[in-house]
C-alpha atoms as an extended CHARMM CRD file, in Angstrom:
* protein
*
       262  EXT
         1         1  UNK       CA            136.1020000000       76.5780000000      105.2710000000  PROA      1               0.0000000000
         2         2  UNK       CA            134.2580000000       73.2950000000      106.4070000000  PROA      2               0.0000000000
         3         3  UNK       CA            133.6680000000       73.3210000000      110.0720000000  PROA      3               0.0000000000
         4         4  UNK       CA            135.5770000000       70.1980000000      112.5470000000  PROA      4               0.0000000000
         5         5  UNK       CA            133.7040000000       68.5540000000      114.7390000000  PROA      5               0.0000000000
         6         6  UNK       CA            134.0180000000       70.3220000000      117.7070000000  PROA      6               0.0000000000
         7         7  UNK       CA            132.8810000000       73.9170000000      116.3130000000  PROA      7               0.0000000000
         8         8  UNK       CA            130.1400000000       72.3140000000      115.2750000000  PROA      8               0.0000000000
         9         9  UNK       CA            129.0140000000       70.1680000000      118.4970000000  PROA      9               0.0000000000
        10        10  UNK       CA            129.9260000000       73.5580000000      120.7440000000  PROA      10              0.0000000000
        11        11  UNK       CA            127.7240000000       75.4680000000      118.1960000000  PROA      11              0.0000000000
        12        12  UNK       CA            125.0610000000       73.3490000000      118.4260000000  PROA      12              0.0000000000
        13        13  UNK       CA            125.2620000000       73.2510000000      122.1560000000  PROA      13              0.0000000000
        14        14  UNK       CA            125.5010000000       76.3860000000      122.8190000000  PROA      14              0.0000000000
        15        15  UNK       CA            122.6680000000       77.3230000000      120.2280000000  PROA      15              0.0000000000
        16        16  UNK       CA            120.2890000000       74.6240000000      121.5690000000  PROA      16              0.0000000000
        17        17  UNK       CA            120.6110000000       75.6800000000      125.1120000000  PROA      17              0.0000000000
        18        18  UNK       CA            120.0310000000       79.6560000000      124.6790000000  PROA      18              0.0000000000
        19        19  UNK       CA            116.9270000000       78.9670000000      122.7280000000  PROA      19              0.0000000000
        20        20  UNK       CA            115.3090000000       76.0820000000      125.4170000000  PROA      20              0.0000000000
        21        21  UNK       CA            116.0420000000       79.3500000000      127.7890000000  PROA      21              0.0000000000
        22        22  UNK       CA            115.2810000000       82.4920000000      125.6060000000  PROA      22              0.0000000000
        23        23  UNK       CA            113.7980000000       81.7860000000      122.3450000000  PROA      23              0.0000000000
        24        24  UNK       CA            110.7650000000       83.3050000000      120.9980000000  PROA      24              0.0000000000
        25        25  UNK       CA            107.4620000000       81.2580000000      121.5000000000  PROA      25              0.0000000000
        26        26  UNK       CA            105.6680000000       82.2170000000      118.4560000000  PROA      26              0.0000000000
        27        27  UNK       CA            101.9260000000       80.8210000000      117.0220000000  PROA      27              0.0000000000
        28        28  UNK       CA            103.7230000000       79.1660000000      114.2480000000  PROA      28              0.0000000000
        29        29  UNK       CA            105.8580000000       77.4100000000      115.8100000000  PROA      29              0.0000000000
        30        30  UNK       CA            103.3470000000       75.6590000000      117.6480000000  PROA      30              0.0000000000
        31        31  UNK       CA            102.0760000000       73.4690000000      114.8480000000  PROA      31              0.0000000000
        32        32  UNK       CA            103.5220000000       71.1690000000      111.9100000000  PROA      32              0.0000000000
        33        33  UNK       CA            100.9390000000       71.8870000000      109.6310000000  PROA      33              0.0000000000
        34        34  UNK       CA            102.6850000000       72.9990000000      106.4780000000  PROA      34              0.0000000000
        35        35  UNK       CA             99.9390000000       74.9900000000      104.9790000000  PROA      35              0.0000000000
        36        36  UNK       CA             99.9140000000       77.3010000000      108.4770000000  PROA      36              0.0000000000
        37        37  UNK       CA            103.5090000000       76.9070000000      108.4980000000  PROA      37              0.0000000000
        38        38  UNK       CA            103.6540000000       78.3830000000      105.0530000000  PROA      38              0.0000000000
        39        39  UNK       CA            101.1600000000       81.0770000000      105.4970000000  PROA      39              0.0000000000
        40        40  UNK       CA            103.6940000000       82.5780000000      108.6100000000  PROA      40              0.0000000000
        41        41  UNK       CA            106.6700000000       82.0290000000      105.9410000000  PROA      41              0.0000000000
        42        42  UNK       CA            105.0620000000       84.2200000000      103.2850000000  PROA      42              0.0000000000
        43        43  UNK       CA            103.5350000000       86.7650000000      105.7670000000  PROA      43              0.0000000000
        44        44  UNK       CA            107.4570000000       87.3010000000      107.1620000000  PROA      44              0.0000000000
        45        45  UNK       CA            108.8300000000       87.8110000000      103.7870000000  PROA      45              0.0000000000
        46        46  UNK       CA            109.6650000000       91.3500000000      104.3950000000  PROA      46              0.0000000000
        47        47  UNK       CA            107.5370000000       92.5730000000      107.1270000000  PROA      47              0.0000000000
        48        48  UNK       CA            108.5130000000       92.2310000000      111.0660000000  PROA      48              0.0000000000
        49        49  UNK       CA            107.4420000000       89.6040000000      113.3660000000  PROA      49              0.0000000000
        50        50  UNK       CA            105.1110000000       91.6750000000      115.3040000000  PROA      50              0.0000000000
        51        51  UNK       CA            103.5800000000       92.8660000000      112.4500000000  PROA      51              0.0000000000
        52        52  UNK       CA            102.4620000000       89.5880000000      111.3020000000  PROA      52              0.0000000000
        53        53  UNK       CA            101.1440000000       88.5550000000      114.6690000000  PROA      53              0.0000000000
        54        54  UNK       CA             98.5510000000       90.5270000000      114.0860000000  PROA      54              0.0000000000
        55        55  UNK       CA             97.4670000000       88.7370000000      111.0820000000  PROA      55              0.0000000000
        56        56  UNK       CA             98.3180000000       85.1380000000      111.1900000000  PROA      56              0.0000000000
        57        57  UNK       CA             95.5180000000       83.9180000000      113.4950000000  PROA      57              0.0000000000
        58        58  UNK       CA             93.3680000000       85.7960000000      112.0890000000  PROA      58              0.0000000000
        59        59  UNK       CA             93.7680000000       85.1070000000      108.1480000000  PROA      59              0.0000000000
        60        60  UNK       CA             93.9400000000       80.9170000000      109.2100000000  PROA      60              0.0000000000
        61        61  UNK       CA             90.4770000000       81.6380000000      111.0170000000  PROA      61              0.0000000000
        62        62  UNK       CA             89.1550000000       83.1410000000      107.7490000000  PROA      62              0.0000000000
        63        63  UNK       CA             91.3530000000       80.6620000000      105.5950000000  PROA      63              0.0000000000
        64        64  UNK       CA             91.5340000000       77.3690000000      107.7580000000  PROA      64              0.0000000000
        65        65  UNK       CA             92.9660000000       74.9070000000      105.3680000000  PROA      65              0.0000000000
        66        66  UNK       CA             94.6630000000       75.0750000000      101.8810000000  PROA      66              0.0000000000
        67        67  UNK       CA             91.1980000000       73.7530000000      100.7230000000  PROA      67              0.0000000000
        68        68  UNK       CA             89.5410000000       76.9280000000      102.4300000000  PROA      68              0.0000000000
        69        69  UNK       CA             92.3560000000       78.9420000000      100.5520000000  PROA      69              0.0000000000
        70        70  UNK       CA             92.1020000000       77.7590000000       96.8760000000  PROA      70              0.0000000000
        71        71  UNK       CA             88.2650000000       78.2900000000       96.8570000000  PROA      71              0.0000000000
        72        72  UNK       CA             88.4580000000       81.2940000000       98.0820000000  PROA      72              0.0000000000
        73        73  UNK       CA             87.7680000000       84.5300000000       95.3400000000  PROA      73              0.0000000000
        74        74  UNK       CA             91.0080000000       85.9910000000       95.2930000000  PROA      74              0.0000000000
        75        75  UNK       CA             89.5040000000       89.6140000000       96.2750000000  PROA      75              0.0000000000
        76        76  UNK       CA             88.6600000000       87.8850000000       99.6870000000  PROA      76              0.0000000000
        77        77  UNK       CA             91.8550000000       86.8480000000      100.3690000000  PROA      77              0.0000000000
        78        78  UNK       CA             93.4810000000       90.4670000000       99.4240000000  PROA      78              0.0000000000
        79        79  UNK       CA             91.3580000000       91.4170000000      101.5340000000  PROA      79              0.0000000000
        80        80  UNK       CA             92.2200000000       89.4880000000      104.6060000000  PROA      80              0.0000000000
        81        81  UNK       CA             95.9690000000       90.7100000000      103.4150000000  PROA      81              0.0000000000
        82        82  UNK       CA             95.2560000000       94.2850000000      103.2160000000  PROA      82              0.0000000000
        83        83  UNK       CA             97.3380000000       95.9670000000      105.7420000000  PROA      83              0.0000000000
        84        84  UNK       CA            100.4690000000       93.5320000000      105.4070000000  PROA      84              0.0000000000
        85        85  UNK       CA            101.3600000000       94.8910000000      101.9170000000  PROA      85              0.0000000000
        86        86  UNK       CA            103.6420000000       93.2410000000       98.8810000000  PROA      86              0.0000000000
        87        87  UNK       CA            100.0140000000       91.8740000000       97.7670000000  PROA      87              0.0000000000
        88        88  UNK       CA            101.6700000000       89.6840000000       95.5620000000  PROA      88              0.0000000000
        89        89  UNK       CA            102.9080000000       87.5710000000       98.0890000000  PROA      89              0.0000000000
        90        90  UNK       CA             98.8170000000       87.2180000000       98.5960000000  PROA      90              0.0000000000
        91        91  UNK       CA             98.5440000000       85.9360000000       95.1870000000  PROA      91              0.0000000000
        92        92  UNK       CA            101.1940000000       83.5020000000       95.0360000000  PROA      92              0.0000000000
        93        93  UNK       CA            100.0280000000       81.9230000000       98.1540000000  PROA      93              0.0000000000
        94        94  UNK       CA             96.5560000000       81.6280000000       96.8360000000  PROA      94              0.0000000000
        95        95  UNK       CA             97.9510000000       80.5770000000       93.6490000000  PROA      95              0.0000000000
        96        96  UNK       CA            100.3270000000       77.8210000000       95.5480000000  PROA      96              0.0000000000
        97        97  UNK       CA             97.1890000000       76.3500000000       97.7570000000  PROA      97              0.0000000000
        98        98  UNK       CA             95.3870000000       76.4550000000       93.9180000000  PROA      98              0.0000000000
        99        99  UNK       CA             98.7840000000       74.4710000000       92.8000000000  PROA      99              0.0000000000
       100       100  UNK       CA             98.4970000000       72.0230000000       95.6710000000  PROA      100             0.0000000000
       101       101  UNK       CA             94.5980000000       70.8290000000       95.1770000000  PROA      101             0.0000000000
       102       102  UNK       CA             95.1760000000       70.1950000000       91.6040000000  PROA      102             0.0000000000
       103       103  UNK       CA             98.0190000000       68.8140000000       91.4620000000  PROA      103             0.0000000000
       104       104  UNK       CA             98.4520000000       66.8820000000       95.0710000000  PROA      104             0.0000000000
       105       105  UNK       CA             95.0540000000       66.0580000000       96.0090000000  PROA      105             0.0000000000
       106       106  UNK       CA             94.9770000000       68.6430000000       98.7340000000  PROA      106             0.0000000000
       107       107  UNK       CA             98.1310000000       66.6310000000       99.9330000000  PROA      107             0.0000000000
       108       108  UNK       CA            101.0060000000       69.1780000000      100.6670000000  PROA      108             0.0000000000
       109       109  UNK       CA            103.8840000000       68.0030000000       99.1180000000  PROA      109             0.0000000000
       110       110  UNK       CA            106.9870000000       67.1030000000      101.1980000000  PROA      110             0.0000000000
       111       111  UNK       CA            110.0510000000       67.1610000000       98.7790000000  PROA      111             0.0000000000
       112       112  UNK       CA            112.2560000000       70.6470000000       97.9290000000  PROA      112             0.0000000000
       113       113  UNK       CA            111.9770000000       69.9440000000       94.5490000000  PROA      113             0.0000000000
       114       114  UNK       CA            107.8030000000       69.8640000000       94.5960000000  PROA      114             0.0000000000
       115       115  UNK       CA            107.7550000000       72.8020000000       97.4760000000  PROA      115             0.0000000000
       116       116  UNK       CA            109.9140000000       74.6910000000       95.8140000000  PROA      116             0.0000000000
       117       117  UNK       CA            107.6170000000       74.7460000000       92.3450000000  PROA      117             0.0000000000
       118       118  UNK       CA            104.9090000000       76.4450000000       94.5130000000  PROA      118             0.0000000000
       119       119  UNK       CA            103.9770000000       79.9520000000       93.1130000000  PROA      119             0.0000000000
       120       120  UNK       CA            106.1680000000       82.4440000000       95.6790000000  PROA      120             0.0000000000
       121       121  UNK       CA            108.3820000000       80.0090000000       97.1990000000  PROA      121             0.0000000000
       122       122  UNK       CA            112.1360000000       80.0790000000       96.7540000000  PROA      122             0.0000000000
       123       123  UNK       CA            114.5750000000       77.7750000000       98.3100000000  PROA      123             0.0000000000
       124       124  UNK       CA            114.4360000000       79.4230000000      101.8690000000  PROA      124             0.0000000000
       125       125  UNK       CA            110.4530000000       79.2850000000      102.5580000000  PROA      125             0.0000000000
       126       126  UNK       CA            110.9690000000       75.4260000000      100.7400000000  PROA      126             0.0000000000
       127       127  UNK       CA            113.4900000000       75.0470000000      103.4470000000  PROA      127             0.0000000000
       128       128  UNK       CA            111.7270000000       76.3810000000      106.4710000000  PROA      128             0.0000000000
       129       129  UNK       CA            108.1460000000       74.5990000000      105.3970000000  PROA      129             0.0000000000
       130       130  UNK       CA            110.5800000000       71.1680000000      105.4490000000  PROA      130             0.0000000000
       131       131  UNK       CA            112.2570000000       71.7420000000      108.5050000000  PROA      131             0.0000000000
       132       132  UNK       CA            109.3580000000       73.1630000000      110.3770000000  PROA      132             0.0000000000
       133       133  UNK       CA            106.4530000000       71.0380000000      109.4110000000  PROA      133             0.0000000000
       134       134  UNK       CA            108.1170000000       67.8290000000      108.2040000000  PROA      134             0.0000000000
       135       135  UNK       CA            111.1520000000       67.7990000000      110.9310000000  PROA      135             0.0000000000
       136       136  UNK       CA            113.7670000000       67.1750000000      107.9270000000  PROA      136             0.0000000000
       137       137  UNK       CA            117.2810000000       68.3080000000      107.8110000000  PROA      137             0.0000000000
       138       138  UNK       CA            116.6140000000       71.2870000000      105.4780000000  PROA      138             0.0000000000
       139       139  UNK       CA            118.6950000000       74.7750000000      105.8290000000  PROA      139             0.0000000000
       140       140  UNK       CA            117.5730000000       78.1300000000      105.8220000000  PROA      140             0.0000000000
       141       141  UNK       CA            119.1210000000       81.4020000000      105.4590000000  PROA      141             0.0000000000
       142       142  UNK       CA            116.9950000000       84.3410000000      105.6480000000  PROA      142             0.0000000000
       143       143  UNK       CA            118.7730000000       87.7970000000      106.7020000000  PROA      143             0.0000000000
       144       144  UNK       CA            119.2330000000       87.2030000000      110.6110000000  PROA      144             0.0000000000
       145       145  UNK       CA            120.7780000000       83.6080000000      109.9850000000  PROA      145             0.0000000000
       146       146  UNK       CA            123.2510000000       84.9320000000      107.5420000000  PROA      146             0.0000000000
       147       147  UNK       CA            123.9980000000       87.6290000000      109.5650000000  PROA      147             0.0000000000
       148       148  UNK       CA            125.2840000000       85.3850000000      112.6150000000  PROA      148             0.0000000000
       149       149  UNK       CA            127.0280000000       82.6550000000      110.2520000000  PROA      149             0.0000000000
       150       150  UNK       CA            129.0090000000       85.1670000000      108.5400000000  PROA      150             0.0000000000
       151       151  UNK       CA            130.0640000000       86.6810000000      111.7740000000  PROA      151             0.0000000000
       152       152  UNK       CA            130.6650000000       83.6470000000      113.3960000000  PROA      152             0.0000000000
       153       153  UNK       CA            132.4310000000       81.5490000000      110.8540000000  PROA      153             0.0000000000
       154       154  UNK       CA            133.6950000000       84.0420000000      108.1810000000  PROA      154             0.0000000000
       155       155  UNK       CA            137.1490000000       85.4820000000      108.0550000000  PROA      155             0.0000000000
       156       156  UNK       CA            136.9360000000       87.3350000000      104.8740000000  PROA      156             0.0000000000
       157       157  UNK       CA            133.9990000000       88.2530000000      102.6340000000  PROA      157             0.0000000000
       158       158  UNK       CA            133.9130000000       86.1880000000       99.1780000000  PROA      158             0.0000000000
       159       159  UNK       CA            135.0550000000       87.7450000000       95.8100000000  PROA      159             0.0000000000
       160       160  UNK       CA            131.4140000000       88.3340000000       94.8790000000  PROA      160             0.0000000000
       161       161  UNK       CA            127.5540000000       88.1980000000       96.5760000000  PROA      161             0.0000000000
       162       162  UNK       CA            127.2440000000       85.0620000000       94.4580000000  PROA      162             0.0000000000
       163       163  UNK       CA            129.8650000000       83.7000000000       95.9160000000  PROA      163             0.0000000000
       164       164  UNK       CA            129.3460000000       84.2260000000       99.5350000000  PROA      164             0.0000000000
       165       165  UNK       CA            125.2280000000       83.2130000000       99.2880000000  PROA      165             0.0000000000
       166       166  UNK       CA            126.9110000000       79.6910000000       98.1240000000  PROA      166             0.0000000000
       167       167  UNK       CA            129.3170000000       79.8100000000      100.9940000000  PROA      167             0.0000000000
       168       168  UNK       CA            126.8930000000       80.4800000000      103.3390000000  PROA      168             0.0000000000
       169       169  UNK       CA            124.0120000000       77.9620000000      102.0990000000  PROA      169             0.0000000000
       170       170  UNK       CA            127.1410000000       75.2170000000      102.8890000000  PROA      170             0.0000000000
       171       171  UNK       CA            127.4460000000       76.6640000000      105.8920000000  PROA      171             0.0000000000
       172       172  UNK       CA            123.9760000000       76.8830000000      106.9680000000  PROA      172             0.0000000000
       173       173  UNK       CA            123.1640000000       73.2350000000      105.9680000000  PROA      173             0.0000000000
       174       174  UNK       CA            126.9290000000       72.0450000000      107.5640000000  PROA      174             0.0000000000
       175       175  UNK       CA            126.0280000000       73.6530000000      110.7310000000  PROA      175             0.0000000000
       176       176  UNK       CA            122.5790000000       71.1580000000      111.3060000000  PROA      176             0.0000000000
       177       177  UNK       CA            122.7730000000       68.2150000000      113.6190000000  PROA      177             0.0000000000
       178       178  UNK       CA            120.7540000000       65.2870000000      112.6540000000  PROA      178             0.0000000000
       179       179  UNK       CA            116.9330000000       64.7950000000      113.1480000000  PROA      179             0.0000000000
       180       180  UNK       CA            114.4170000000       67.1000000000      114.5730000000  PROA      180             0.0000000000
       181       181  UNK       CA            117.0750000000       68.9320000000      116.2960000000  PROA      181             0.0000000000
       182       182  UNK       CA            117.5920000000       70.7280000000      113.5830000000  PROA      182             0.0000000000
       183       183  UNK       CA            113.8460000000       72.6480000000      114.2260000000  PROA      183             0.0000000000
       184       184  UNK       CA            115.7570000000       73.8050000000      117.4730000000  PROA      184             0.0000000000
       185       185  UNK       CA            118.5490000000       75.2820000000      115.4230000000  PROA      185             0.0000000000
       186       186  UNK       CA            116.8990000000       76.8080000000      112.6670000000  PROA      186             0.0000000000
       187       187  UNK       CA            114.9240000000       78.8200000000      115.1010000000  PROA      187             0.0000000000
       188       188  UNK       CA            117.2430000000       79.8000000000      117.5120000000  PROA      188             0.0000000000
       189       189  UNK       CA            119.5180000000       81.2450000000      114.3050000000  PROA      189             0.0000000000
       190       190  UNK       CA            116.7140000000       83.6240000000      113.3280000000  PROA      190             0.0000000000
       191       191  UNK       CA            115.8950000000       84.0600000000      117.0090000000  PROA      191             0.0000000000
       192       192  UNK       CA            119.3880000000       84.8170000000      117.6930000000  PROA      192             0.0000000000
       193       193  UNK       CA            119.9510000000       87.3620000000      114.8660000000  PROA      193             0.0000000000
       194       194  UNK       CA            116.5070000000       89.2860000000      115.7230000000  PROA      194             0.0000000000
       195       195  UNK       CA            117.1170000000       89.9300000000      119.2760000000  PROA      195             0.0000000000
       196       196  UNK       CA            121.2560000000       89.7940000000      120.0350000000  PROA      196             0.0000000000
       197       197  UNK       CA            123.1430000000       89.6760000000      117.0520000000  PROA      197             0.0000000000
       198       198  UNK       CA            121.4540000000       92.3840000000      115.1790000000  PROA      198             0.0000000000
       199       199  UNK       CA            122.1660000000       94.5060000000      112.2060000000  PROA      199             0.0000000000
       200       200  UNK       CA            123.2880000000       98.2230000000      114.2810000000  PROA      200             0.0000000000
       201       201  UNK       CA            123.7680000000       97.1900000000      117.8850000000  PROA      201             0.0000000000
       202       202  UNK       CA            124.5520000000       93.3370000000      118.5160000000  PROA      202             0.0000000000
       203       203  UNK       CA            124.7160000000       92.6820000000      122.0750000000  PROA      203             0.0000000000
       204       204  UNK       CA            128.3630000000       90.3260000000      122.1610000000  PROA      204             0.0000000000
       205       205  UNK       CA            128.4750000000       90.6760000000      125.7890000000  PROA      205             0.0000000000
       206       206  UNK       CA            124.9390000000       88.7880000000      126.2240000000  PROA      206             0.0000000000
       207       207  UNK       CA            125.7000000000       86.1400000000      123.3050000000  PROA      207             0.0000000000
       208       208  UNK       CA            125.9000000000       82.2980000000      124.4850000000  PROA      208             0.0000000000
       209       209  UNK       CA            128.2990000000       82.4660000000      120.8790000000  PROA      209             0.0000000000
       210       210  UNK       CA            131.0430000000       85.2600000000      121.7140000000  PROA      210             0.0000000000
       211       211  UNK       CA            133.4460000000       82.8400000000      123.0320000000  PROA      211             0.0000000000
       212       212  UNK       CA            133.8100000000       81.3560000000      119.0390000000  PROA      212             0.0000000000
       213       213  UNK       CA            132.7980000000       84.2460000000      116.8440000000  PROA      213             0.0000000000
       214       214  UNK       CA            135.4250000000       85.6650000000      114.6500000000  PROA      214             0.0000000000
       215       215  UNK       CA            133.3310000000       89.4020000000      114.4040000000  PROA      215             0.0000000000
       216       216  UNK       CA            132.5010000000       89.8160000000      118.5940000000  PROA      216             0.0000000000
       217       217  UNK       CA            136.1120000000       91.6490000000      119.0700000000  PROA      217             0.0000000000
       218       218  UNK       CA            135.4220000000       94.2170000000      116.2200000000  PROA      218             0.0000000000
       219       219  UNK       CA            132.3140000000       94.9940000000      117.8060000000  PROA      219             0.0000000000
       220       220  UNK       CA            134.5600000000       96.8410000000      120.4440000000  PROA      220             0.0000000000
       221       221  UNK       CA            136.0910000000       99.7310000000      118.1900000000  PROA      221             0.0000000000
       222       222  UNK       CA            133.7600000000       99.4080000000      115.0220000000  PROA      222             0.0000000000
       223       223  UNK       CA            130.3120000000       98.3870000000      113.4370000000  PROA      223             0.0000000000
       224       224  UNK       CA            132.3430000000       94.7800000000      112.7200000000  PROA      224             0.0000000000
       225       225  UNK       CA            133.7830000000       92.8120000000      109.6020000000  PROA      225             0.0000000000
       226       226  UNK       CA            130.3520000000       93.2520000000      107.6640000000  PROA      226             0.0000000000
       227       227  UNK       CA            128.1950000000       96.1730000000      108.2420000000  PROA      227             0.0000000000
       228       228  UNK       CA            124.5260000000       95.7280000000      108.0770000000  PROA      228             0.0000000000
       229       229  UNK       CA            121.6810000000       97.9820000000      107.6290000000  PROA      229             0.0000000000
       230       230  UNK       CA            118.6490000000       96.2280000000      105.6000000000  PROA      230             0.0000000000
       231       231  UNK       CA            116.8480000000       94.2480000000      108.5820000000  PROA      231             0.0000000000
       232       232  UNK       CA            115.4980000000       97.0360000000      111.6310000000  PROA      232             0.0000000000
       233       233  UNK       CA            116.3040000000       95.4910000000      115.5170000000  PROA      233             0.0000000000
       234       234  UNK       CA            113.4550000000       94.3420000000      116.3970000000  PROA      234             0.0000000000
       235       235  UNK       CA            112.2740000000       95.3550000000      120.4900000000  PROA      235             0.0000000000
       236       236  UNK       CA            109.6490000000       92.0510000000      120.3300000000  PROA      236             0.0000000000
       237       237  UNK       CA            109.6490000000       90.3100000000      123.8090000000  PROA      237             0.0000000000
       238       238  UNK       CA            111.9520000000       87.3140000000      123.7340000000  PROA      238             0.0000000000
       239       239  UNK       CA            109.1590000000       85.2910000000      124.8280000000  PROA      239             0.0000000000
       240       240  UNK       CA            105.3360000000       86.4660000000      123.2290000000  PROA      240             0.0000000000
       241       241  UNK       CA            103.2180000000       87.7390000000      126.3040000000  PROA      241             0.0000000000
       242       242  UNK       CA             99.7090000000       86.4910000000      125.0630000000  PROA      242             0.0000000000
       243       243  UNK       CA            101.3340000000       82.9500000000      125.3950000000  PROA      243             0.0000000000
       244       244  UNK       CA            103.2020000000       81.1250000000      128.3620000000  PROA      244             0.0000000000
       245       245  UNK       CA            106.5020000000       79.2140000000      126.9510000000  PROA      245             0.0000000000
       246       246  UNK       CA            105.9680000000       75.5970000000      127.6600000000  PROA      246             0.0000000000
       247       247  UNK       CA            109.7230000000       75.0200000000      129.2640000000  PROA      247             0.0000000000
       248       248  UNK       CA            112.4240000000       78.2720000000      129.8360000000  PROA      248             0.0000000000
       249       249  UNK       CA            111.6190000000       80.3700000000      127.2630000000  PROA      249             0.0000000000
       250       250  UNK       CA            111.0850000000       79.2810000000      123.3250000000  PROA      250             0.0000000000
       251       251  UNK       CA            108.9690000000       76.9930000000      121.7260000000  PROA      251             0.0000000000
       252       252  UNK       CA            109.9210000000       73.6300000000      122.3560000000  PROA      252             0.0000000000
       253       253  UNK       CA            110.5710000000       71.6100000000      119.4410000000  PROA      253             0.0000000000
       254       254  UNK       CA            106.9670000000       69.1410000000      117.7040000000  PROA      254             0.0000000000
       255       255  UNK       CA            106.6200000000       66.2490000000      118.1330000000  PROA      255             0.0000000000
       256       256  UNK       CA            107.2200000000       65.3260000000      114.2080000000  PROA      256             0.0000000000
       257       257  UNK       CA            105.7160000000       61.7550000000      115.3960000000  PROA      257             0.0000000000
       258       258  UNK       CA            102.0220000000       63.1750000000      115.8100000000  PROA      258             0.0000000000
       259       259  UNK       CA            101.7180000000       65.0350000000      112.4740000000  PROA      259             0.0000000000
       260       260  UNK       CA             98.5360000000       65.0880000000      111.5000000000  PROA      260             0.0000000000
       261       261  UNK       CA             96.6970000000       64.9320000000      115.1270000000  PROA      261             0.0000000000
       262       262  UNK       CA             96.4910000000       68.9160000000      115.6580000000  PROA      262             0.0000000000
């Protein structure tokens, strides 16, 4: 089910221009730093967006830098969790800035293979810390990006769960242009699944994507080709109040360039 050429440039396109104008603009996306980069991944792991804005600013003010984090007692840093639940997620991520001073030098590491290895990190938060901090070509597929690629580009689910994660990892990774443009894309996926294409009540008519999605028609007489009901719609503001968007409405892509000079 590879995609041609043109599905993917009008994908891309369309994707790119809907998030320049409606995106989120969110605290993490406003750096390349992978630790704070990976302290947003791990707080998202199965709590809402707005849940964790509450929390991220204020756990990088206590914890500051991966340093800050491994010499930290680990009661201080469930601590600064408590409230966010799934403390383990707490534990690996002290665990992984631990991992990262002993083993890098304080240095976070920049391949999958060495990311991945961190305590609590699977291949999605390994993808998102390489495509958001390091600007590489990585994919990610966390619930709201599978959600639009299957109802986008699938016709019929896969004989198995197995077999339709490995269909859509292709798919994810096929649909990435080159360079840091792929930052834009990731994003406006996961921005496009929390806010229009949503588990109970996607919102076709509204969707720059309607025009090429296989699923948009059975949205008219039914819940669609492949029901959904793990991931809650979220009612966040498309663009976060307690900070002005820089251009139209999301965050605008780093400047991968300039790493190192926040």
């Amino acid at each position: 089910m590879a995609l041609d050429g043109q599905q993917k440039r009008a994908f891309q396109q369309c994707l790119s221009q809907w998030y320049r104008r409606h995106g989120r603009d969110l605290p993490w996306r406003r750096t390349t730093d992978p630790y704070a980069i990976l302290v947003s991944e791990v707080m998202l792991q199965q709590t809402q967006v707005e849940r964790v804005l509450e929390y991220y600013r204020r756990f990088l003010a206590r914890f500051p830098t991966v340093a800050a984090l491994a010499i930290a007692a680990v009661d201080d840093v469930l601590t600064a969790w408590q409230g966010l639940g799934y403390y383990r997620r707490a534990r690996n991520l002290h665990l992984a800035a631990q991992q990262i001073m002993e083993r890098y030098q304080g240095v976070f590491p920049d391949t999958f293979e060495e990311v991945a290895a961190l305590p609590g990190v699977g291949r999605y938060t390994a993808g998102a810390v390489l495509c958001f901090a390091f600007g590489k070509r990585a994919p990610i597929l966390d619930t709201n990006v599978q959600r639009v690629l299957e109802r986008l580009f699938v016709r019929r689910p896969a004989a198995s769960p197995h077999a339709m994660q490995k269909r859509l990892w292709r798919l994810a990774e096929e649909v990435l242009p080159q360079g840091a443009e792929a930052w834009v894309i990731n994003q406006a996926m996961m921005d496009l699944g929390a806010t229009l294409c949503t588990a109970r009540h996607p919102r076709c008519t509204q969707c720059c994507l309607q025009a090429m999605c296989h699923a948009a028609p059975a949205f008219t007489t039914q819940l669609g080709l492949f029901p959904y009901s793990e991931t809650p719609e979220t009612e966040l503001p498309l663009v976060a109040e307690a900070d002005a968007p820089l251009y139209g409405g999301g965050t605008p892509p780093p400047d991968f360039t300039r790493r190192g000079d926040e």
